[in-house]
PDB file of N, CA, C and O in Angstrom:
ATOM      1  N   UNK A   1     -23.579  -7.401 -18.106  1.00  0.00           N
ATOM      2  CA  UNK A   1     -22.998  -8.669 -18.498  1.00  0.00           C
ATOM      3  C   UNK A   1     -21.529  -8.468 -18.822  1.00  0.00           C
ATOM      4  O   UNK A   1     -21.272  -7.584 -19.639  1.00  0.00           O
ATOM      5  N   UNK A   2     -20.584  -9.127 -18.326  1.00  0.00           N
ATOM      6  CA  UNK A   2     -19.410  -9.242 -18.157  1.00  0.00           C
ATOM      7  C   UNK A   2     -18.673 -10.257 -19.374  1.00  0.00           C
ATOM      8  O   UNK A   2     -19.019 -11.389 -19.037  1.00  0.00           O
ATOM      9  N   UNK A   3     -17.870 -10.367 -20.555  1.00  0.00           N
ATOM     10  CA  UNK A   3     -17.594 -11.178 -21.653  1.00  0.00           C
ATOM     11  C   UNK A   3     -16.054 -11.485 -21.557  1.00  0.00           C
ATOM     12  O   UNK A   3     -15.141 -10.680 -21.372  1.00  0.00           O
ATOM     13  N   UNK A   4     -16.001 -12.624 -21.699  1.00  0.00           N
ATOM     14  CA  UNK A   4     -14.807 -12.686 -21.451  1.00  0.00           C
ATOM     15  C   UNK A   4     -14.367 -13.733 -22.775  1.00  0.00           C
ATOM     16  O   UNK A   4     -15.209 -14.417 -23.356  1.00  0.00           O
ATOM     17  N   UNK A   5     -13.013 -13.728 -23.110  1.00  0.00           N
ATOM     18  CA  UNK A   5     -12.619 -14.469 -24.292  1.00  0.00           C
ATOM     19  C   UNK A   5     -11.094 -14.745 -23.906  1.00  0.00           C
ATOM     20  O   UNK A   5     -10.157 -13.976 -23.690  1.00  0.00           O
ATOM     21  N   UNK A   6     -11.237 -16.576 -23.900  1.00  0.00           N
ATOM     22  CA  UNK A   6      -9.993 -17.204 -23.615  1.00  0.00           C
ATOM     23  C   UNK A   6      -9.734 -17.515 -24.870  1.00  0.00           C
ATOM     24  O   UNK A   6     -10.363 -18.440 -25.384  1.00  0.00           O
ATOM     25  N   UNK A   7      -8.784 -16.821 -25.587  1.00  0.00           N
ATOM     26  CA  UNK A   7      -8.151 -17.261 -27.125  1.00  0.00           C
ATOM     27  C   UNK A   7      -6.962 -18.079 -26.935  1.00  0.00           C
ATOM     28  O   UNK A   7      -6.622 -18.339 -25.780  1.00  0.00           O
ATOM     29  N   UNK A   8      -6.462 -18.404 -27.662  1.00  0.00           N
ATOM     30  CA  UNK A   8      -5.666 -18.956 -27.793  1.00  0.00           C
ATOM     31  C   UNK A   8      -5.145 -20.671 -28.916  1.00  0.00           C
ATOM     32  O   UNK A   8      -5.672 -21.035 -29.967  1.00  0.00           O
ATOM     33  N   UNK A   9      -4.405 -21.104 -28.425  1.00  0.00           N
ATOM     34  CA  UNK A   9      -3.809 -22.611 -29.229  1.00  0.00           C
ATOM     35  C   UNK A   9      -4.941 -23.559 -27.878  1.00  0.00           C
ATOM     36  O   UNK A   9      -4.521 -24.017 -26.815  1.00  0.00           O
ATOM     37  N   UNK A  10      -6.228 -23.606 -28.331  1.00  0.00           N
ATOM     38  CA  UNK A  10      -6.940 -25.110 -27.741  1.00  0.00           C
ATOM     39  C   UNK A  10      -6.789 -25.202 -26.123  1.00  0.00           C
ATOM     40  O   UNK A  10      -6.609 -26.155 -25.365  1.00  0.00           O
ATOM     41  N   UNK A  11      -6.987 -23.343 -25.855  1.00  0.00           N
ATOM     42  CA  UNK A  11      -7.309 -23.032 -23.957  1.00  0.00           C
ATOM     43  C   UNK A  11      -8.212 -23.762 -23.820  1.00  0.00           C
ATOM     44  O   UNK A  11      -8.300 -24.860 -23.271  1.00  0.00           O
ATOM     45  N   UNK A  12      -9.323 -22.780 -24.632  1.00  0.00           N
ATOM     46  CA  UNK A  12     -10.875 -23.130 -24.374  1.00  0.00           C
ATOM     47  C   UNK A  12     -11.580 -21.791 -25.447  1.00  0.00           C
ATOM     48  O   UNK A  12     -11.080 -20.847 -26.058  1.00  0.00           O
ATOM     49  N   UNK A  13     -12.727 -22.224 -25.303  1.00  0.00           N
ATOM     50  CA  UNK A  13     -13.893 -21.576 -26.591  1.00  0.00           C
ATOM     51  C   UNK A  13     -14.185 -20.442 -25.992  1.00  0.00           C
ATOM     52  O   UNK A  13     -14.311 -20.559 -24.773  1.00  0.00           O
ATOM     53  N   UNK A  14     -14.367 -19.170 -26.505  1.00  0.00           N
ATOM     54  CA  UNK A  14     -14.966 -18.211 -26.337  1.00  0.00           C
ATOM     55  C   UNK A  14     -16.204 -18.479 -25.172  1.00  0.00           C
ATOM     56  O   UNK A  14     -17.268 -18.930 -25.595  1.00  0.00           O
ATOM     57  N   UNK A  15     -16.050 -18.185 -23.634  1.00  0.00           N
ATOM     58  CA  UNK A  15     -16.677 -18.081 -22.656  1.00  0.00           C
ATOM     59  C   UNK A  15     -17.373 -16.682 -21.998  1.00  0.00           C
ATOM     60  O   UNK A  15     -16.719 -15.895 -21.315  1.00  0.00           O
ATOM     61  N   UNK A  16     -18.983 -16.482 -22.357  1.00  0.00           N
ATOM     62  CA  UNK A  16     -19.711 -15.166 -21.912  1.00  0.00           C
ATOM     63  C   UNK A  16     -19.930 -15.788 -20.292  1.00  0.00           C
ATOM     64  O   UNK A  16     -20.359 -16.923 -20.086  1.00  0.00           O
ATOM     65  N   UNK A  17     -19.580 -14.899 -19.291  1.00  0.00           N
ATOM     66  CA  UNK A  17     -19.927 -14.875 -17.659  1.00  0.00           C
ATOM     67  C   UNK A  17     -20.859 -13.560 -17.866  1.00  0.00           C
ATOM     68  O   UNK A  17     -20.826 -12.560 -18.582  1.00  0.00           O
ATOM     69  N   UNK A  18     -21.787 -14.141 -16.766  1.00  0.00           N
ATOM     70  CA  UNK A  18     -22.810 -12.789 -16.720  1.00  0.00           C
ATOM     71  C   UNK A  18     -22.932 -13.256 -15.028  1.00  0.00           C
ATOM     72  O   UNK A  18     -23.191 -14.295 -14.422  1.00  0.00           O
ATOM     73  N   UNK A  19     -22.506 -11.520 -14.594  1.00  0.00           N
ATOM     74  CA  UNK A  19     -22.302 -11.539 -13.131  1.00  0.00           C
ATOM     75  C   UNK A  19     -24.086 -10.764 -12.502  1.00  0.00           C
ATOM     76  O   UNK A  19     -24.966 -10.191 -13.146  1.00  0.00           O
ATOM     77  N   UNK A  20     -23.984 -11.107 -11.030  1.00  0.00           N
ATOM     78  CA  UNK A  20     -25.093 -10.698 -10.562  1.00  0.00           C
ATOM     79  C   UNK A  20     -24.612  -9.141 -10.156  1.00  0.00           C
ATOM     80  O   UNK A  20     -23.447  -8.802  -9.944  1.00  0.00           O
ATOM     81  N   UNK A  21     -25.743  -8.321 -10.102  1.00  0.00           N
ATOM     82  CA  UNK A  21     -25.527  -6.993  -9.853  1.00  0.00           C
ATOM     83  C   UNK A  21     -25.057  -7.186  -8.420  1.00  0.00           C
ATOM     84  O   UNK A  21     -25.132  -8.337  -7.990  1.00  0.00           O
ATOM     85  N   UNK A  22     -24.477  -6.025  -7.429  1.00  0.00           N
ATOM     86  CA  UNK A  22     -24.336  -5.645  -6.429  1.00  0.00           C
ATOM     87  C   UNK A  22     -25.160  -5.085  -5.480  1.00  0.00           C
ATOM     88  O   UNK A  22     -25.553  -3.924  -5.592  1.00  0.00           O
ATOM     89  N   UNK A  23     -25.478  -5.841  -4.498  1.00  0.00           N
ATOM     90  CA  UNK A  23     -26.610  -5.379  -3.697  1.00  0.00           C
ATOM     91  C   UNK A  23     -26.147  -4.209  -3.083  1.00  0.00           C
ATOM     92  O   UNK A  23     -24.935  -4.013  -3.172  1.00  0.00           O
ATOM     93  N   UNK A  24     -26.891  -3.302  -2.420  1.00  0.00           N
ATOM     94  CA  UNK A  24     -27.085  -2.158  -2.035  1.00  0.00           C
ATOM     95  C   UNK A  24     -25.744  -2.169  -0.847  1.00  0.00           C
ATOM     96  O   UNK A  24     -24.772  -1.431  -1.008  1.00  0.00           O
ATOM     97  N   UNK A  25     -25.865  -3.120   0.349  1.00  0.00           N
ATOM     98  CA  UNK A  25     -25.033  -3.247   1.405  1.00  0.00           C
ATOM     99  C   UNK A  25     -23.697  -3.788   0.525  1.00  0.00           C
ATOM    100  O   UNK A  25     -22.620  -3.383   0.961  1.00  0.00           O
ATOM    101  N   UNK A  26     -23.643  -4.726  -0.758  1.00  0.00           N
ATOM    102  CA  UNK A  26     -22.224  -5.009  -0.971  1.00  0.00           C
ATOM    103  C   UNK A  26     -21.624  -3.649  -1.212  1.00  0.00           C
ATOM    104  O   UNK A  26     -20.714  -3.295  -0.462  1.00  0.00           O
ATOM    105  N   UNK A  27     -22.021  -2.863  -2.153  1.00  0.00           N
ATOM    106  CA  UNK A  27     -21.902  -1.300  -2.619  1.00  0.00           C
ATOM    107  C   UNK A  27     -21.389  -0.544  -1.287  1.00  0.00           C
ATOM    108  O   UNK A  27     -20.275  -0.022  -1.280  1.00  0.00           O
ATOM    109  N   UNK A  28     -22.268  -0.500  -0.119  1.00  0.00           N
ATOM    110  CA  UNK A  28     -21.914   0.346   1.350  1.00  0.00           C
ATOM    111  C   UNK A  28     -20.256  -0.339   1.579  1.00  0.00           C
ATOM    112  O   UNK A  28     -19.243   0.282   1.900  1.00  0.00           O
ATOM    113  N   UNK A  29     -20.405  -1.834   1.288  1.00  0.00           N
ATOM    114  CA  UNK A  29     -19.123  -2.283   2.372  1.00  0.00           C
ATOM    115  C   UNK A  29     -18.063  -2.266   1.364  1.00  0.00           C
ATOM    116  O   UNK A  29     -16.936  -2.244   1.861  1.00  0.00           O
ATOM    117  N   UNK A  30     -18.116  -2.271  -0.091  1.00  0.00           N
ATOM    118  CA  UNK A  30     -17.145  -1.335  -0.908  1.00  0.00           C
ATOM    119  C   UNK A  30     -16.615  -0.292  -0.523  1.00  0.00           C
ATOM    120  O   UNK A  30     -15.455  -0.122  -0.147  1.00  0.00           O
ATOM    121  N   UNK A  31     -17.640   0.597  -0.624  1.00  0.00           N
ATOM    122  CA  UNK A  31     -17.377   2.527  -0.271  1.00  0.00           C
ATOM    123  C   UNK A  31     -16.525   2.155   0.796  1.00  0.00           C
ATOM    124  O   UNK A  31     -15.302   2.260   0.698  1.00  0.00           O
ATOM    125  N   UNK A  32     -17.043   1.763   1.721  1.00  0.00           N
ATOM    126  CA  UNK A  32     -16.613   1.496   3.207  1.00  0.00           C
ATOM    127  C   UNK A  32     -14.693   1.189   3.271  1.00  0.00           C
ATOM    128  O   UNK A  32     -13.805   1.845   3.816  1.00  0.00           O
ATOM    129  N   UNK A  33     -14.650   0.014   2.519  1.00  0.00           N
ATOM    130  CA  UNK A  33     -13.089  -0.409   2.615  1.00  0.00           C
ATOM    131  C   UNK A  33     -12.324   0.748   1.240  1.00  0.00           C
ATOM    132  O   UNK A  33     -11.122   0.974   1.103  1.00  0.00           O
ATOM    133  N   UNK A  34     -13.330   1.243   0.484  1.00  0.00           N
ATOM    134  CA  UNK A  34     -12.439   2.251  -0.540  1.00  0.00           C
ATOM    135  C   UNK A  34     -11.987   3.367   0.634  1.00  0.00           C
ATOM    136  O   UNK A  34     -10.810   3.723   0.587  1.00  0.00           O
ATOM    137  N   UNK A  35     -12.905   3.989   1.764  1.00  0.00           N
ATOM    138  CA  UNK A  35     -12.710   4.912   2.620  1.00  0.00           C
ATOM    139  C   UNK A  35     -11.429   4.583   3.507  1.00  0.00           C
ATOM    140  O   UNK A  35     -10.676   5.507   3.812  1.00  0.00           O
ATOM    141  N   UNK A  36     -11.160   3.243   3.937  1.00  0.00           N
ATOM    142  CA  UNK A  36     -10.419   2.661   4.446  1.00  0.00           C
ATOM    143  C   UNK A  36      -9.425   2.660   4.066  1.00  0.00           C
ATOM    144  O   UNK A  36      -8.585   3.140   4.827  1.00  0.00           O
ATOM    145  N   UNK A  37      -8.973   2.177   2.808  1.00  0.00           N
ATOM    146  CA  UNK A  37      -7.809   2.070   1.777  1.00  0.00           C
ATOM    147  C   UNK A  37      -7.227   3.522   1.970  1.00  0.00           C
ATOM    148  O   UNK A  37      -6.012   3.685   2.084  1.00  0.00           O
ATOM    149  N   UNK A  38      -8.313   4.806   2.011  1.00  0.00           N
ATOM    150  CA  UNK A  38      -7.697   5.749   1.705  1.00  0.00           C
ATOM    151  C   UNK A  38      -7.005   6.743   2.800  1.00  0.00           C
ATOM    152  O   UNK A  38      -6.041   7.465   2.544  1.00  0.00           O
ATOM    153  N   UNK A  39      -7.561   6.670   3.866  1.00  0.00           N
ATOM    154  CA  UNK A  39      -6.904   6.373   5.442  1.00  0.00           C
ATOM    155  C   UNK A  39      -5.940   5.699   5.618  1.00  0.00           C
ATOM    156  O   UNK A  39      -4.951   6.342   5.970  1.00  0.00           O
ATOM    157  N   UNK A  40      -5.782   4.402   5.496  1.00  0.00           N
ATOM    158  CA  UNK A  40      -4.759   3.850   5.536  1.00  0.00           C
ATOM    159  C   UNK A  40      -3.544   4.888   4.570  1.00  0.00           C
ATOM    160  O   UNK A  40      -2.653   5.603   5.029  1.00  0.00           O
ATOM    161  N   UNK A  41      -3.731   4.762   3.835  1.00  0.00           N
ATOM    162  CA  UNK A  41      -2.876   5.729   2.823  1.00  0.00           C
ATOM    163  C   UNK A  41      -2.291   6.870   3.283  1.00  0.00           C
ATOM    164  O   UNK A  41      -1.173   7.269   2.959  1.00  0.00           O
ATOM    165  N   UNK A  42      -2.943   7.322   3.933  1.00  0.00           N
ATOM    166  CA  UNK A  42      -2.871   8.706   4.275  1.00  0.00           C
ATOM    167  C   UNK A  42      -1.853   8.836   5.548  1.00  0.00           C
ATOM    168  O   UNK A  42      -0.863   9.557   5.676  1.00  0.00           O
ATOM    169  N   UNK A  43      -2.549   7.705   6.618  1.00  0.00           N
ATOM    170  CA  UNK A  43      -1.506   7.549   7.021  1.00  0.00           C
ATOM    171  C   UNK A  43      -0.095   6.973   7.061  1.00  0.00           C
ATOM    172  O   UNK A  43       0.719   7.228   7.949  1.00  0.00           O
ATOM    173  N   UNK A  44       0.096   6.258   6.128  1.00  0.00           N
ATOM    174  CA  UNK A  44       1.331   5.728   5.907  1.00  0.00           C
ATOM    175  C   UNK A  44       2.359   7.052   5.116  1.00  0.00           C
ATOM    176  O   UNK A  44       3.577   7.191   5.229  1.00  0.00           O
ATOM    177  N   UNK A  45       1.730   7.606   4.598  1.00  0.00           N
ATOM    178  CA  UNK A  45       1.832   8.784   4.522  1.00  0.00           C
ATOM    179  C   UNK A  45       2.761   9.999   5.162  1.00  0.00           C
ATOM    180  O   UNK A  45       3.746  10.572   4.697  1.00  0.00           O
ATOM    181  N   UNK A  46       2.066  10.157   6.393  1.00  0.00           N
ATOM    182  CA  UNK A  46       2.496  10.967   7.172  1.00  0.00           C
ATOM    183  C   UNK A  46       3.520  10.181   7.819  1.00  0.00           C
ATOM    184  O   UNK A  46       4.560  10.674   8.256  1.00  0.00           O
ATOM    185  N   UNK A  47       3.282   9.199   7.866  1.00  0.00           N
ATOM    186  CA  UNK A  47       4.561   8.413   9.145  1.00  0.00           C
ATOM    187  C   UNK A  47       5.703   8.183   7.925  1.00  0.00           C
ATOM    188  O   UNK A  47       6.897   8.260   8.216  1.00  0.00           O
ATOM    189  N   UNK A  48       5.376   7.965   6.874  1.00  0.00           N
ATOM    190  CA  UNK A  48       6.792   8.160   5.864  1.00  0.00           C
ATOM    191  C   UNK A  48       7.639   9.244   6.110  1.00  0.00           C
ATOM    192  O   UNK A  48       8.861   9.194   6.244  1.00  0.00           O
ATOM    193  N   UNK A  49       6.689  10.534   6.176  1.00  0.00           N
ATOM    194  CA  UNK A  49       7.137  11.866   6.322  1.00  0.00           C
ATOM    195  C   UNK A  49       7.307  12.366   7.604  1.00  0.00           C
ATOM    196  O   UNK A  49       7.502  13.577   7.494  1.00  0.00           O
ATOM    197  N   UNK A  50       7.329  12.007   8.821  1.00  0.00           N
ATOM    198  CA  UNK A  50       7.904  11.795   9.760  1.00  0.00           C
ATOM    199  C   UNK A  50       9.342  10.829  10.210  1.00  0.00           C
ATOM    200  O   UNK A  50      10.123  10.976  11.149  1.00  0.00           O
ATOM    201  N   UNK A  51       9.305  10.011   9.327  1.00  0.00           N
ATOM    202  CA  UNK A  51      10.653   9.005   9.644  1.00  0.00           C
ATOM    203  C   UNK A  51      11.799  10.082   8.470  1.00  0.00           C
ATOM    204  O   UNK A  51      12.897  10.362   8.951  1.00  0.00           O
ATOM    205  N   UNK A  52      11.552  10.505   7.329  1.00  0.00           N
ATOM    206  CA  UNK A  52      12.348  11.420   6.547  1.00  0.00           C
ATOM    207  C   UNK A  52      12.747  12.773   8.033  1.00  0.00           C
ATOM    208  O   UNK A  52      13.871  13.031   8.465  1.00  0.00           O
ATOM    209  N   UNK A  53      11.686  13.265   8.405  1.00  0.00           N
ATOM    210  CA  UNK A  53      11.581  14.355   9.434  1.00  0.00           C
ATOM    211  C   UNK A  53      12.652  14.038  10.579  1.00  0.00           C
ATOM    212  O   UNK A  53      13.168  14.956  11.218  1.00  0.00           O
ATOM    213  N   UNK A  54      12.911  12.913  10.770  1.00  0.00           N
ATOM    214  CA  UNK A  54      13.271  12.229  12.307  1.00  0.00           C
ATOM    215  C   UNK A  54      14.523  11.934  11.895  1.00  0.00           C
ATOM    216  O   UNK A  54      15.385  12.117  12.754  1.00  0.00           O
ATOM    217  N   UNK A  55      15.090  11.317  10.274  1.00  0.00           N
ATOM    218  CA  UNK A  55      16.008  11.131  10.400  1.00  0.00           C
ATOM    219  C   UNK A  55      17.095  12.517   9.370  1.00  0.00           C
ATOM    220  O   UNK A  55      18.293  12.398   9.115  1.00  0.00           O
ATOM    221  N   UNK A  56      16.671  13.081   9.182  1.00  0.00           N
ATOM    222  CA  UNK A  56      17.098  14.320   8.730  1.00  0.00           C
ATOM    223  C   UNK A  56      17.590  15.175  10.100  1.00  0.00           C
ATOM    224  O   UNK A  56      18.737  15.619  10.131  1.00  0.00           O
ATOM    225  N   UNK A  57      16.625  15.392  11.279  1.00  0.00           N
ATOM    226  CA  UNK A  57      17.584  15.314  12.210  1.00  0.00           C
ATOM    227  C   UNK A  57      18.276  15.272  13.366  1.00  0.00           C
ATOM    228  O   UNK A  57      18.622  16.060  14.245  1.00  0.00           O
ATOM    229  N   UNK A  58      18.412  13.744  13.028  1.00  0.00           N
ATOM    230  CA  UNK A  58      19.844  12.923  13.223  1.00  0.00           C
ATOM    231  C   UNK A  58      20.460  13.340  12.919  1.00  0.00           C
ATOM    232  O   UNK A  58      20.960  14.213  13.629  1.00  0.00           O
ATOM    233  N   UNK A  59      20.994  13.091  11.563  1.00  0.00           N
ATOM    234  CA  UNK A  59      21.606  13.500  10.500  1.00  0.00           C
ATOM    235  C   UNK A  59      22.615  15.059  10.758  1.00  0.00           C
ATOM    236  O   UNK A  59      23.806  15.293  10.551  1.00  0.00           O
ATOM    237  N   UNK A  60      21.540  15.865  11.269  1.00  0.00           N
ATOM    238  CA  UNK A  60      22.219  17.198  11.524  1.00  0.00           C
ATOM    239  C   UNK A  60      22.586  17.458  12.433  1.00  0.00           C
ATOM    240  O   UNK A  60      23.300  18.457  12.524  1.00  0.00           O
ATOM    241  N   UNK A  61      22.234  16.580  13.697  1.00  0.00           N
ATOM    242  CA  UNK A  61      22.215  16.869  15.124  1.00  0.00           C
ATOM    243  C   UNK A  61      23.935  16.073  15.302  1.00  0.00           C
ATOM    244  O   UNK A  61      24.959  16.397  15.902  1.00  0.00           O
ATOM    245  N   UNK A  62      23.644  15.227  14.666  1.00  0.00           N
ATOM    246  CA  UNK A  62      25.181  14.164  14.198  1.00  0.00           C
ATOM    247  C   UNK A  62      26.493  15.197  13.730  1.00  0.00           C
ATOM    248  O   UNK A  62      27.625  15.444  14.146  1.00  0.00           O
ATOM    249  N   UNK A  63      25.883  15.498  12.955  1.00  0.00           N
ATOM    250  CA  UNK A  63      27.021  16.374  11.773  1.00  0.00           C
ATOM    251  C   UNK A  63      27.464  17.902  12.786  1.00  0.00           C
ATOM    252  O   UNK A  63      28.616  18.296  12.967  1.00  0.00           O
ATOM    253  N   UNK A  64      26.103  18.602  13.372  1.00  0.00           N
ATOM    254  CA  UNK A  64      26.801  19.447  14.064  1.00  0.00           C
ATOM    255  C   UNK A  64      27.360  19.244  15.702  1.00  0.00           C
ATOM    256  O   UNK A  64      28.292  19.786  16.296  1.00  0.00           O
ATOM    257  N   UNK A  65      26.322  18.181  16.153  1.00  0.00           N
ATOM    258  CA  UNK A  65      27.454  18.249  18.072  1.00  0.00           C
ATOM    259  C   UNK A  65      28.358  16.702  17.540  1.00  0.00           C
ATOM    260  O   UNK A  65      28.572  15.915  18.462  1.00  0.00           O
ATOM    261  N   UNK A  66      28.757  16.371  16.432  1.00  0.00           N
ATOM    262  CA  UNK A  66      30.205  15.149  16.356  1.00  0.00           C
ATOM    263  C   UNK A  66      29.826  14.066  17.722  1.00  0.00           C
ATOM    264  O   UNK A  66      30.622  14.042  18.660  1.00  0.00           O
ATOM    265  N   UNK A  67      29.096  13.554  17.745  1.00  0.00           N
ATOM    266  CA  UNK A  67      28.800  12.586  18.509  1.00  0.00           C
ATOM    267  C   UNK A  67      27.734  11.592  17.282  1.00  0.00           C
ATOM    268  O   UNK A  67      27.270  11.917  16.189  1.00  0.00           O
ATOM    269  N   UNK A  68      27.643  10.246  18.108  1.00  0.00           N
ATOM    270  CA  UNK A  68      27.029   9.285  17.125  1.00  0.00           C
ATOM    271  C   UNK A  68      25.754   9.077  17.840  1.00  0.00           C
ATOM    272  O   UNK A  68      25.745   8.498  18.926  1.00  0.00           O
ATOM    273  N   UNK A  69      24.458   9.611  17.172  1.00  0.00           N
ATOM    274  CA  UNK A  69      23.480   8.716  17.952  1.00  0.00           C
ATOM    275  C   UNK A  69      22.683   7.712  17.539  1.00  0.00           C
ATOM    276  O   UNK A  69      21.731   7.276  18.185  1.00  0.00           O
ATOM    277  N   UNK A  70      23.161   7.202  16.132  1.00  0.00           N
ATOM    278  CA  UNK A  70      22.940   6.475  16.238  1.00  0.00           C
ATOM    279  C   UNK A  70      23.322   4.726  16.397  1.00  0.00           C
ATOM    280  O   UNK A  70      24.519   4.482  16.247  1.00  0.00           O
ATOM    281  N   UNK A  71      22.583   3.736  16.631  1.00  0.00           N
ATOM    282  CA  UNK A  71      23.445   3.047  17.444  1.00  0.00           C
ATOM    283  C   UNK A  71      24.081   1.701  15.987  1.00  0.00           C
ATOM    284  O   UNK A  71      23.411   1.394  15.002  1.00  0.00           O
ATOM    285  N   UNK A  72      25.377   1.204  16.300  1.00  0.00           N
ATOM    286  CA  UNK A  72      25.829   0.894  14.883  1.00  0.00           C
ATOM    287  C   UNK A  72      24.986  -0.865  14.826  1.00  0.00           C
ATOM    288  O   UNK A  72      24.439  -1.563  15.679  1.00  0.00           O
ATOM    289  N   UNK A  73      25.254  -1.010  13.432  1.00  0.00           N
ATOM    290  CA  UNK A  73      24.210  -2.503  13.377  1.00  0.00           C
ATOM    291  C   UNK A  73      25.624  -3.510  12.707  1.00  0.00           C
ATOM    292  O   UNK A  73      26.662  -3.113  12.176  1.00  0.00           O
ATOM    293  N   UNK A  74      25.310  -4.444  12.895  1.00  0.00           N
ATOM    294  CA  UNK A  74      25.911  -5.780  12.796  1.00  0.00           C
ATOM    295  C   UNK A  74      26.094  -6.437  14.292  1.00  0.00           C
ATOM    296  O   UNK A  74      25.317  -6.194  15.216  1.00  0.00           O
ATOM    297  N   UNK A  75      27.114  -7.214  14.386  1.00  0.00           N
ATOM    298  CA  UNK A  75      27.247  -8.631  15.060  1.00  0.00           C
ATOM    299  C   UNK A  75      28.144  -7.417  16.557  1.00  0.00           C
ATOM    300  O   UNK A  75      28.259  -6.203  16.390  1.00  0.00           O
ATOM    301  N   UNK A  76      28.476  -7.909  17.432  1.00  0.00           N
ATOM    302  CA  UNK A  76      29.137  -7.080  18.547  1.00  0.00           C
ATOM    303  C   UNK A  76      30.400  -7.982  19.393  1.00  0.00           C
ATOM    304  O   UNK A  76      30.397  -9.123  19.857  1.00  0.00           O
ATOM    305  N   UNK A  77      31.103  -7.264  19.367  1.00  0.00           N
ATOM    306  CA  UNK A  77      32.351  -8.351  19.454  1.00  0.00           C
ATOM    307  C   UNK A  77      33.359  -8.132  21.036  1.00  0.00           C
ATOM    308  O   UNK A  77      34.325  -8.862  21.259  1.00  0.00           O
TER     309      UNK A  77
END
């Protein structure tokens, strides 16, 4: 049983919610998207640490052959 208490200046009265348990399959398709969440994660992850990887070097490939590769941003005139 789940209790909940809206206090306050005249919200509302002390309100008890009593939730239904979780069936067996809601529980699976939990696990399921927690497994998901954590994949996802993982990979965002690595592709973070690949774009650091990728532009680090730039960065050096820039600094040592003095050429620009990359390409400049704004309006083109």
């Amino acid at each position: 049983m789940l209790c909940c208490r809206f206090g306050g200046k005249g919200i509302a009265p002390d309100i008890a919610l009593t939730l239904p348990l979780m069936t067996e399959k809601e529980k699976q398709k939990i696990g399921a998207l927690r497994l998901q969440l954590k994949t996802a994660g993982k990979l965002l992850e690595d592709a973070q640490m690949k774009n650091i990887a990728l532009e680090t070097m730039i960065d050096i490939a820039e600094e040592q052959l003095k050429i620009p590769i990359r390409k400049k941003s704004g309006p083109k005139q």
